[in-house]
C-alpha positions as CSV (number, residue, x, y, z in Angstrom):
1,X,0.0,0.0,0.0
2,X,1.3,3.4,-0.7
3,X,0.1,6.5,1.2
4,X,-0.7,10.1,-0.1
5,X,-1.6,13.4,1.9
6,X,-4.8,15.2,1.0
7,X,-4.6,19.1,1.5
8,X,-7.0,21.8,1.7
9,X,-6.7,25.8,2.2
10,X,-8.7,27.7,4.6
11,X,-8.4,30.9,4.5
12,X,-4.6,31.4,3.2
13,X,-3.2,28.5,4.8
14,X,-2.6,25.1,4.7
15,X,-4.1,22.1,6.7
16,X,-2.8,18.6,6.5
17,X,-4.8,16.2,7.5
18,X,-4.2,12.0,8.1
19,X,-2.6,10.1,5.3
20,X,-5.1,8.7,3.7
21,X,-4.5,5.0,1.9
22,X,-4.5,4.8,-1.5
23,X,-3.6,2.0,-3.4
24,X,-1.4,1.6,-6.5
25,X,-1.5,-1.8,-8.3
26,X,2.3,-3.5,-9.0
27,X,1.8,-3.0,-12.7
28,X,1.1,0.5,-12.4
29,X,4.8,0.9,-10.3
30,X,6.3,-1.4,-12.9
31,X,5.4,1.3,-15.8
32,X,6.4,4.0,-13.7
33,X,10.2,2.5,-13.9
34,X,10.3,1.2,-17.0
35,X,9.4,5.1,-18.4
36,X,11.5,6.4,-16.4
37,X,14.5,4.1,-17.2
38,X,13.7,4.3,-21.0
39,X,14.1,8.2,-20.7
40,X,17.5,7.8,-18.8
41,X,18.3,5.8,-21.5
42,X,17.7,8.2,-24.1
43,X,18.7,10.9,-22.5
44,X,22.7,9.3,-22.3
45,X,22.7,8.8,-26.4
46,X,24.9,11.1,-28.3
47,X,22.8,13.4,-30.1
48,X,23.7,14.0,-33.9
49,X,22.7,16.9,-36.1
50,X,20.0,16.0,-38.6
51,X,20.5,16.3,-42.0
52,X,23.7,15.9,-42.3
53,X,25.4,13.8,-45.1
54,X,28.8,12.5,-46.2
55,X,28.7,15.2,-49.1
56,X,28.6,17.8,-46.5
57,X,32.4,15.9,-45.2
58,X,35.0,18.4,-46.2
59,X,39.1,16.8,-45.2
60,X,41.2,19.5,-45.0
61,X,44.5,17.8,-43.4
62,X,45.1,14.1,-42.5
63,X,47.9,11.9,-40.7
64,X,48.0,8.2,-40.1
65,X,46.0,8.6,-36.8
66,X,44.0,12.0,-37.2
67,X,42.0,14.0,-39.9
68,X,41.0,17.6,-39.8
69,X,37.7,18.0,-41.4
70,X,35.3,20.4,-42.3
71,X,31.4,19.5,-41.6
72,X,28.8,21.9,-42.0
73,X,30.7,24.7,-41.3
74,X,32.3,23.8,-38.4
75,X,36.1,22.1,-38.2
76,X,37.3,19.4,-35.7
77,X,40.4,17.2,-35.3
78,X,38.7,13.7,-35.5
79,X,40.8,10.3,-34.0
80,X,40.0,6.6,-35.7
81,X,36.8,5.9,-34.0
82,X,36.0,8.9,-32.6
83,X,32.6,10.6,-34.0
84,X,31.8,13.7,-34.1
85,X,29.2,16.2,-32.9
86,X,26.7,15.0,-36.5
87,X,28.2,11.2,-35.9
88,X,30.8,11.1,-38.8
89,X,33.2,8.6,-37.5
90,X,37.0,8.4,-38.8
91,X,37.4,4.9,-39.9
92,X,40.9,4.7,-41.5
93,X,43.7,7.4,-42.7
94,X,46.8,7.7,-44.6
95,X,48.6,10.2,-45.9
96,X,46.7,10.1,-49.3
97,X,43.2,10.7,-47.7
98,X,40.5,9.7,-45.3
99,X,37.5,6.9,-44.9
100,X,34.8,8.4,-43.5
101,X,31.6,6.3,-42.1
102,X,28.0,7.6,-41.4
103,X,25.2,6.0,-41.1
104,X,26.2,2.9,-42.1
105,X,27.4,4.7,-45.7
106,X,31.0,4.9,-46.1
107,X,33.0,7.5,-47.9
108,X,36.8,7.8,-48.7
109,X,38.0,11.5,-49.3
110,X,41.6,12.5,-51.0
111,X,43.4,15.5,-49.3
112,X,43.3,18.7,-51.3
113,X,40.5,17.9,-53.2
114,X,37.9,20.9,-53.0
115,X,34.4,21.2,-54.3
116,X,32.2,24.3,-54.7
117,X,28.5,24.3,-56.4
118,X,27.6,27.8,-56.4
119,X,30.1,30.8,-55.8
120,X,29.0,33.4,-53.1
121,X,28.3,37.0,-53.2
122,X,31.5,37.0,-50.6
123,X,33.6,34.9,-53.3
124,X,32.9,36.8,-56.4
125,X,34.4,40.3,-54.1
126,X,36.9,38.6,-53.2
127,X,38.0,37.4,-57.2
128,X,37.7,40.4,-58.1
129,X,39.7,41.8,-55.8
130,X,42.6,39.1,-55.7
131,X,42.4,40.0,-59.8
132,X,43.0,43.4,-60.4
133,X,42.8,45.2,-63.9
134,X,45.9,46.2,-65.7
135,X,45.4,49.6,-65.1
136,X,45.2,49.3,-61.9
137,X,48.3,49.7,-59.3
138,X,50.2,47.0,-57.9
139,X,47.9,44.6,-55.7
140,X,48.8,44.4,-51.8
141,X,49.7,41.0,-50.6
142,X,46.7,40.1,-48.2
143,X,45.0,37.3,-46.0
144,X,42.0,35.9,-44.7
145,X,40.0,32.9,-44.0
146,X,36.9,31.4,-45.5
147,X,34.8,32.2,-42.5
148,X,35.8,36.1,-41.9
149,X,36.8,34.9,-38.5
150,X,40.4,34.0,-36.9
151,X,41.0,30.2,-37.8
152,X,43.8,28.4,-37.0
153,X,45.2,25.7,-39.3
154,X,46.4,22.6,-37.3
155,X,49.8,20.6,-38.9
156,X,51.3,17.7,-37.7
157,X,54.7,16.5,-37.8
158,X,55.8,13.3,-39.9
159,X,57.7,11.0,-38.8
160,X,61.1,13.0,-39.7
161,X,59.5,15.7,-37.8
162,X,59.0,17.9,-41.3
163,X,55.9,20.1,-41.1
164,X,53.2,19.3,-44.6
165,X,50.3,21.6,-45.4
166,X,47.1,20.9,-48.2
167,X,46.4,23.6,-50.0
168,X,45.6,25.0,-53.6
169,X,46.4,27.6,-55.9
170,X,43.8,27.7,-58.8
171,X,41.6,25.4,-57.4
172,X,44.1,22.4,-57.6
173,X,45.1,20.6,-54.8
174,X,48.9,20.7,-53.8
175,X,50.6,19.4,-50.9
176,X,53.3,21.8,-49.6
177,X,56.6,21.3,-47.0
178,X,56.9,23.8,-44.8
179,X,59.9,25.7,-45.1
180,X,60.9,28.6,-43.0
181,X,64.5,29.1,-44.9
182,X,63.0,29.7,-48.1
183,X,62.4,32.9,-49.0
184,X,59.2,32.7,-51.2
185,X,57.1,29.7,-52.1
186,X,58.7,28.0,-54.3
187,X,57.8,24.6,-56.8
188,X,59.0,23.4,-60.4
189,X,57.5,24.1,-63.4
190,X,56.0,20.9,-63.1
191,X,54.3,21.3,-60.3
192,X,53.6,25.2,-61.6
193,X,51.9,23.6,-65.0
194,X,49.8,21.0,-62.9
195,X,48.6,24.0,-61.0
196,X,47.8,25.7,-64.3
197,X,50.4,28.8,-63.2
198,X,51.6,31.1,-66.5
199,X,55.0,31.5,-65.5
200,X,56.4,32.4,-69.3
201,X,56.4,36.0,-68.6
202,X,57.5,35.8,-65.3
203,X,60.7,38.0,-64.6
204,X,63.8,35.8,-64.6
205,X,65.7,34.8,-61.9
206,X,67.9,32.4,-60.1
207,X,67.4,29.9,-57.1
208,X,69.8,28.7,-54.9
209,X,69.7,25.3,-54.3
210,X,71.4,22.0,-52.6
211,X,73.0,20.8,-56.2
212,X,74.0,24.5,-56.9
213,X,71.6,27.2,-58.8
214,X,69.2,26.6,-61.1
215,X,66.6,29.1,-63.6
216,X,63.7,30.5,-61.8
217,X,60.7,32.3,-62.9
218,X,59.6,35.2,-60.2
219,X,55.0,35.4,-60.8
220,X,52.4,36.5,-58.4
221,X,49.5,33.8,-58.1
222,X,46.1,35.8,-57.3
223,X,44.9,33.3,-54.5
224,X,47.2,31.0,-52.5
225,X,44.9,28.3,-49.7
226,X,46.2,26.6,-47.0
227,X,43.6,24.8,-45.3
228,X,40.4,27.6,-44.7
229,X,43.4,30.3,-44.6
230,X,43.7,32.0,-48.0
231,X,46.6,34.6,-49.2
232,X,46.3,37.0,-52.0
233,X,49.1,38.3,-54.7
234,X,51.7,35.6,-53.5
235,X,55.0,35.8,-55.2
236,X,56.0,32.1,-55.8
237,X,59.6,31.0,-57.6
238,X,58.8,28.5,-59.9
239,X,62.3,26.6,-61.0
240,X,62.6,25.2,-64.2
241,X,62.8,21.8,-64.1
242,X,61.1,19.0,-61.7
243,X,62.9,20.0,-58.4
244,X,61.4,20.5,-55.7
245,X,59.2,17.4,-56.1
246,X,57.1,19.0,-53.2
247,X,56.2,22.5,-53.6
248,X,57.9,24.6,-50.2
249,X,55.7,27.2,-48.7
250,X,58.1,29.9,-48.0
251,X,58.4,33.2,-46.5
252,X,56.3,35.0,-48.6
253,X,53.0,33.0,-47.5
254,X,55.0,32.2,-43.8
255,X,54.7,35.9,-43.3
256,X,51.6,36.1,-43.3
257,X,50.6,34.4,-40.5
258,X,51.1,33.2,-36.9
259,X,53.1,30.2,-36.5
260,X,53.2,28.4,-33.0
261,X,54.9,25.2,-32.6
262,X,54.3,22.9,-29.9
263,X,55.9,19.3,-29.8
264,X,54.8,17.2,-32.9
265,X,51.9,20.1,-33.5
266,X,52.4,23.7,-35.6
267,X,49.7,26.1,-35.9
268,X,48.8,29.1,-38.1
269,X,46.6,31.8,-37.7
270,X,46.4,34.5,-40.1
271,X,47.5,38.3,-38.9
272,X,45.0,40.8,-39.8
């Protein structure tokens, strides 16, 4: 038998009287547990955003045991295994690119590869800007991020402890070593063709490298991205020939930003 109190107000205050019995039946307690245990339940489930797809998966960086994506917007360092916030779960990762899993769908993504559908209002300003006319004087040597707001772009150190950062110039994917002792970014002309870079009226130059000194082309490339960073009016070397093999982001996009190493980690965060 369970007991409950019956109260009455007279006049502004309260009166208890006796308990009075009232009786509850065993199946009636038994519900009231089992709801109670089924919202416990639910309420310890992860919650994922609706809606979201594996087209909406965006890898920006990736290491053997990590992957920096881009999902709806929003960016997170994911570990094998770990989901995140919308339940995309990093199954396996190399340095070539990333299998993703939602759902029960899987998805394998290559590092550098971008997609756009439709160019924004904010995109078509910034062309334009990042493409003067002719007439028009020498362009300033600018940065910013996709967002408007500070991001930081989150490398990791191989193995040799040498710093490698996915980016683009003209839309194509390249993968670029960090070098703090060159002076510009720097590639070969065969990297420069890949990337669709005019370099034939470039003013000529020289380069000073490990085997000696080789011909260089001096250009400006309009848009330079590293991760969600991007820099305008770059001056890149490109040296004739098919050294480097990896393109070397140099000074002239290293000075643009922030760069804060910290063990086997290096970020950059653009100055404004």
């Amino acid at each position: 038998m369970k007991y409950s109190s019956q109260v009455y107000v007279s006049k502004g205050q309260y009166v208890s009287h006796s308990p009075v019995k009232t009786p509850i039946s065993k199946l009636a307690r038994f519900c009231s547990v089992a709801i109670l245990v089924g919202v416990m339940f639910c309420a310890s489930l992860p919650v994922f955003a609706a809606g979201v797809s594996l087209n909406d998966v965006h890898l920006l960086a990736v290491t053997t045991s990590k992957a920096i994506v881009k999902i709806g917007g929003k960016r997170y360092v994911l570990k094998k295994g770990e989901p995140s916030p919308e339940g995309v779960v990093l199954v396996a990762s190399d340095s070539a690119g990333a299998t993703f899993s939602l759902n029960g769908e899987q998805q394998t993504l290559s590092v550098g590869v971008v997609t756009e559908s439709v160019k924004t209002e904010r995109e078509l300003k910034r062309e334009q800007r990042a493409r003067p006319s002719s007439a028009a004087a020498p362009a300033k040597t600018t940065v910013e991020t996709d967002t408007g707001e500070l991001e930081t772009v989150v490398l990791f150190a191989d193995e040799r402890g040498s710093f490698y950062a996915d980016g683009a110039i003209n839309d194509i994917g390249l993968r670029f070593l960090v070098d703090t002792g060159a002076s510009i970014v720097a590639m070969s002309s065969m990297s420069a063709d890949r990337a669709g870079i005019d370099y034939s009226k470039g003013r000529t130059g020289t380069a000073r490298t490990a085997s000696g000194t080789a011909p260089m082309k001096y250009v400006t490339v309009p848009e330079l991205r590293i991760g969600e960073i991007v820099a305008y009016n770059v001056a890149v070397g490109i040296i004739v020939g098919r050294y480097p093999e990896t393109p070397l982001l140099g000074m002239s996009f290293l000075n643009l930003v922030d760069m804060k190493r910290q063990g086997d980690t290096m970020e950059l965060t653009p100055r404004w």
